[in-house]
N, C-alpha and C positions, 0 to 999 in steps of 0.2 A: 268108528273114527279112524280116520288113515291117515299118514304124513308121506313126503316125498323126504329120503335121505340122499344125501350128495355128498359126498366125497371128494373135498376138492384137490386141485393139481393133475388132472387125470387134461390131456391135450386131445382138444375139439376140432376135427376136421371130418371131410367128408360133403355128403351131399343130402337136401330136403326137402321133400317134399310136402307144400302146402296145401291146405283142402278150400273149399269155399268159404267165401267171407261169412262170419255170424249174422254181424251187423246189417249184410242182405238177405241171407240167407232167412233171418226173423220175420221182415219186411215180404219178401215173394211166397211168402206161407200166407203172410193175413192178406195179400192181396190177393190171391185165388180164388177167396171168400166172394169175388167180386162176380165172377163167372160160373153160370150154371152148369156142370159136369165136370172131369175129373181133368185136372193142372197137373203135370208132373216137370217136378225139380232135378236137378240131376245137379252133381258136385255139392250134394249138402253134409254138410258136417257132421259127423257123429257124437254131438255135446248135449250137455243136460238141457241146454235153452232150449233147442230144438225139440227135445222130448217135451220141456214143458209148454211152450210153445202148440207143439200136438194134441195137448190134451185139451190147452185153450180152445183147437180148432173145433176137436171133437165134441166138446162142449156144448160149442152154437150148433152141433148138427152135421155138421162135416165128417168124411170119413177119412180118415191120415192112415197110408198106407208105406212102409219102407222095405226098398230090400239095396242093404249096400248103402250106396252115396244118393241116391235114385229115393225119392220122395213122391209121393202121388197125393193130390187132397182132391177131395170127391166134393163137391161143394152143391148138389145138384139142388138139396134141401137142406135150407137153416131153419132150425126149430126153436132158436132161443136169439135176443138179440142183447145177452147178459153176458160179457167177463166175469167171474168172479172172482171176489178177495183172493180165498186158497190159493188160486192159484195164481192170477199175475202179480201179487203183491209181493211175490218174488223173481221178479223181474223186473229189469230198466223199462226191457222194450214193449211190455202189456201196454201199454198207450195207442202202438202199433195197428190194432185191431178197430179202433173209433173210428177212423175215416172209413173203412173198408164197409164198418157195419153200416154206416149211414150214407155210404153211395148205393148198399145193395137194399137192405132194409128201410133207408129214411130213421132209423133208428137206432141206438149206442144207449148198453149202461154199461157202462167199467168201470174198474176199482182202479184206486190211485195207483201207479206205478210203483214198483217195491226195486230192488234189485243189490247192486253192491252200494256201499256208505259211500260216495265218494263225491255227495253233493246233493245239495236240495233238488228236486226232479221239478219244476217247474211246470205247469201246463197250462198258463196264460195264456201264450201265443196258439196254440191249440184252440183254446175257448175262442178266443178271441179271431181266429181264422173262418174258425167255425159259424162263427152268428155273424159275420160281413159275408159268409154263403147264403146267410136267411137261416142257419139252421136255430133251434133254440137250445141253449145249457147251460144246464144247473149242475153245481155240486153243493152235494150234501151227505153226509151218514157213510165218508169215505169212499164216494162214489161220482162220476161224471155221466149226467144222466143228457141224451143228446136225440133229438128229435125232432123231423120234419126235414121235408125235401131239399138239396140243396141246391144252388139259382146259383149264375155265374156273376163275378165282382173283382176287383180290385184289391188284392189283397196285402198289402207290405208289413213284414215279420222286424220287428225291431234287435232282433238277431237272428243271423243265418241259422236257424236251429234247424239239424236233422231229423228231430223226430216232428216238429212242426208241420215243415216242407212233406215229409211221406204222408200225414194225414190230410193235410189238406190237397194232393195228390190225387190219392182214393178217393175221399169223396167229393171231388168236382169233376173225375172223369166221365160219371155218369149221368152229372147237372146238365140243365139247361142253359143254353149261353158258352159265354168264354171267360173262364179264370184266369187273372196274371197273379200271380205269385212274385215279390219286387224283394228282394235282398234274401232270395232262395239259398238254401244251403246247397255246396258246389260238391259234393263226397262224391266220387267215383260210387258209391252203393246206391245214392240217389238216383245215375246216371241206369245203374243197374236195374233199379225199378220202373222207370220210366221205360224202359227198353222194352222190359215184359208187359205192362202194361201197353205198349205198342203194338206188339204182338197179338196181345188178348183184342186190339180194335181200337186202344184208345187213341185220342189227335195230340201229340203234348208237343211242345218245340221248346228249344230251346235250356232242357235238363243238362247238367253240369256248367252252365252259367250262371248268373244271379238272377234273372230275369225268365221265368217259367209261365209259358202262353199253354192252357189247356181249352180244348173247344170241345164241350160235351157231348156222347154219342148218346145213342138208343139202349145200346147191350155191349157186351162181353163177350168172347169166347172163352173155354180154357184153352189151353194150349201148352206147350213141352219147353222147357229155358233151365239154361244152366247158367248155376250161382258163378259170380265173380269170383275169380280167388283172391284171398283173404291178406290185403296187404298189413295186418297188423300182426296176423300170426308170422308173413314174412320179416315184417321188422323185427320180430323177435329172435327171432334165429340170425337173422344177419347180424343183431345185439350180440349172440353169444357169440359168432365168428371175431365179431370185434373185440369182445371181453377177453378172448383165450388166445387171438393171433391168430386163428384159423391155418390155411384157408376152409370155411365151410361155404357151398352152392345152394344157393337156396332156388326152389322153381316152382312155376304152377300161378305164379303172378306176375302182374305189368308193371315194371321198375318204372314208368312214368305216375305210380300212382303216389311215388314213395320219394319223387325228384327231390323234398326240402330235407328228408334223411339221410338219404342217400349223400348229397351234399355236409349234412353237417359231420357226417361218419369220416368223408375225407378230409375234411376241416380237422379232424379228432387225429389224423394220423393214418387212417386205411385206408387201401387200396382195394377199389371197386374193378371189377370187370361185369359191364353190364351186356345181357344179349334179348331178345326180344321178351321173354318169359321168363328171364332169372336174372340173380344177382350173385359173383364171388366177391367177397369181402376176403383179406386178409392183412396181416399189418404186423411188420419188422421191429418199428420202432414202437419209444414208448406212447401212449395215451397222451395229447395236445388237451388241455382243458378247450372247453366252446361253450359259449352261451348260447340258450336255446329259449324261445318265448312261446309255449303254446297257444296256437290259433286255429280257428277253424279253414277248413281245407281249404288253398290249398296251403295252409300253413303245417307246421310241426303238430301232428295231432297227440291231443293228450290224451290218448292210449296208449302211446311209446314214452310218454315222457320220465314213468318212473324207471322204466328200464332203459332212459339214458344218464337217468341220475345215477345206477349201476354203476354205468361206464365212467362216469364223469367222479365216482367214488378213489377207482384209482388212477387217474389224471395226473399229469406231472406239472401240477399249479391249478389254481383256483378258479372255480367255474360259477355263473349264475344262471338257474334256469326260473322262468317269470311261469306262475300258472294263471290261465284267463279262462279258462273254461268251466272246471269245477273247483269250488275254495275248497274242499277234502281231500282231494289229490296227496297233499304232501302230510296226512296221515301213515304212508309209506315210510317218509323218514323215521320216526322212532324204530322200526324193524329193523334196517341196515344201519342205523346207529349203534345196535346191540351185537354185530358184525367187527364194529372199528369206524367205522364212515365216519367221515368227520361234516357233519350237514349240521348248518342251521337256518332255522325257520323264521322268517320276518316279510307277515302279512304273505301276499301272493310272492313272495320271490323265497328262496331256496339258494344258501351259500354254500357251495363244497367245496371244499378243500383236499385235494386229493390225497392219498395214504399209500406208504410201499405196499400194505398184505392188510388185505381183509381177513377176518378170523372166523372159522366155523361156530355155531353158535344155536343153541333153537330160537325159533322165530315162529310169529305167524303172519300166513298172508293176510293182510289187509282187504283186498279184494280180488278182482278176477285180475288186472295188470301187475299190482305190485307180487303179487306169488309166484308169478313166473321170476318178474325179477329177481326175489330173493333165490329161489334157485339158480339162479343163475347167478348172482354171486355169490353162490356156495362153489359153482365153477370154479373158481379161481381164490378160493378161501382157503386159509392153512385150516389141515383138519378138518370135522362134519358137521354139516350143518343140516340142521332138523326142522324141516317147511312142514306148517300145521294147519288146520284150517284151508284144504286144501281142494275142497268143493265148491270154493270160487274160479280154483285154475279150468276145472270140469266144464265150466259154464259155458270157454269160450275154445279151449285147445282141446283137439282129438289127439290121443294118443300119445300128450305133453313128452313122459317120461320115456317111451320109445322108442322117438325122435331124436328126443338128445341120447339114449344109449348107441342109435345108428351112430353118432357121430365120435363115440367115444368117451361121452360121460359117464362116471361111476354114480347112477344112480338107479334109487328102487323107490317101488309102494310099500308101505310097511304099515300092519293094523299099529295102532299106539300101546296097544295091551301089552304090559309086560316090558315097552321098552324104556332104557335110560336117555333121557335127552341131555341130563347136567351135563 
């Protein structure tokens, strides 16, 4: 067991660099499944999803190859058309892999999706995408069992959902006919997948709008694509630049992916300089309370939202942030309340109150967003504060703790053996 210590008062500037997004990076691994021979990724993460992810692949038969950022999946022979429990039942994105299996196989078992608590994982619109393709599924014995060829159809998702949108993606690039996908989820990752599978041969039109036109080919290629950079791990680091006054540079992503942050961070009081790949954040005065409503893209995404209720902790007046995405979200709040935060909780909204000084304190991360957040307001916390449960930060940031030392935080890894948290 390890924790992240932070030290706070210590002044955060400098510059960061961000790696590829997760959230695609998941996605162009199970789609390589789709193509006979070997797919190589380049800008992929170096995080535990990715490894487990790997194993996923290796599973069905694939060979996962890495040196570096640089990802290879050999996909020439699948041997199994089974996810298993063990392993994606800890993970969001194991769902990932069901379109891919049933465009290339006609066939998909997978286990229910596991991953962080931050909300029921839904897989209606999945099922239900799936059998308006012809295909047939069942769940049962904690499993999504999915079979038979997919046919093209008319498909409308009663919400924009991301992971909906990537399976029903996969498997109608390789159906017969033409799929519309109608209230498609817009994420720049989706945008990212489609891309590559353009690459690989497929026909799609119209990805990052709502309205997704796919006309089904014969095959596949592999082919060579690099991941998007990660605009969530950008937002985070632009968080801490805002948390501490900066100025910190963040780069390696498209500041158009980030437009409604970007905005509310000026809304808050800072000062952006944006250039084609990066973003400086810095800020003189104090913290503006803002209220903030998470939506799907291109709205405020609720992967930054607990690290703006951070910011919005020491605010100079009263802020409300609304959650729509996931109701577990604001399970974050009890952790920075034991900081000083002054949050309370009523249904999907979230009241804070902002406070002169957060207090260092142990804590544990909740899940993969709110850990970063608490370390991060350990930033700016009188005294140390002791992030626990810290194999959720692993899941989605490469090299969390490195990043922030580049920029002047006093933080470290520490085994728990032996240490005082009182």
């Amino acid at each position: 067991m390890e924790a992240i210590v932070v030290e706070g008062g210590k002044p955060i500037t400098g510059e960061v660099h961000v790696g590829g997004a997760k959230n695609s990076a998941l996605k162009l691994m199970a789609a390589a499944l789709l193509a006979p021979g070997v797919t190589t990724l380049r800008n992929v993460p170096d995080i535990s999803d990715v490894a487990l992810m790997a194993e996923v692949l290796e599973h069905l038969g694939a060979h996962v190859g890495r040196d570096g950022h640089v990802l290879t999946v050999d996909a020439t022979e699948l041997v199994s058309h089974e996810a298993p429990y063990d392993l994606v039942a800890r993970m969001r994105a194991s769902t990932c892999v069901l379109g891919a299996l049933v465009g290339r196989l006609g066939r998909a078992h997978v286990a229910m999706p596991g991953g962080c608590n931050i909300g029921s994982r839904k897989v209606d619109m999945h099922i239900h995408g799936l059998e308006q393709l012809g295909v047939t599924v069942r769940t049962e014995h904690g499993y999504i069992d999915a079979s038979g060829r997919a046919h093209g159809a008319n498909v409308f998702l009663d919400f924009p959902s991301v992971g909906a949108t990537e399976n029903l993606l996969m498997a109608s690039v390789l159906a017969d006919g033409v799929t519309v996908i109608d209230n498609a989820a817009r994420e720049p990752e989706i945008v990212d997948l489609a891309n590559m599978l353009g690459e690989m041969g497929a026909a799609i039109e119209g990805a990052g709008s709502s309205v997704i036109r796919v006309t089904g080919v014969a095959a596949l290629s592999a082919v060579e694509h690099a991941v998007v950079g990660d605009r969530i791990e950008a937002g985070t680091y632009l968080m801490a630049g805002a948390i501490d006054s900066g100025p910190v540079t963040v780069t390696g992503f498209d500041p158009s992916h980030l437009d409604i942050v970007l905005q509310k961070l000026e809304q808050a009081g800072c000062t952006l300089d944006r250039g084609t790949d990066r973003v400086t954040v810095s800020r003189t005065g104090p913290l503006r309370p803002v209220d903030i409503q998470t939506l799907p893209y291109p709205g405020f995404p609720t992967d930054l939202q607990s690290l703006f209720m951070t910011l919005m902790s020491i605010a100079d007046g009263g802020s409300v942030i609304t959650e729509n995405v996931f109701e577990n979200r604001f399970i974050f709040a009890d952790e920075i309340s034991r900081m000083g935060a002054d949050v309370r909780i009523d249904g999907h909204y979230a009241l804070i109150r902002g406070v002169a000084q957060l207090s260092g304190a142990p804590v544990a991360g909740p899940d993969l967003r709110g850990g970063a957040a608490l370390v991060l307001a350990g930033l700016v916390a009188d005294g140390r504060t002791v992030v626990t449960e810290i194999h959720h930060i692993d899941r989605g940031y490469e090299g969390f703790v490195d990043k922030l030392r580049s920029l002047g935080a006093d933080v470290r890894r520490i085994e728990l053996d032996g240490l005082e948290t009182a």
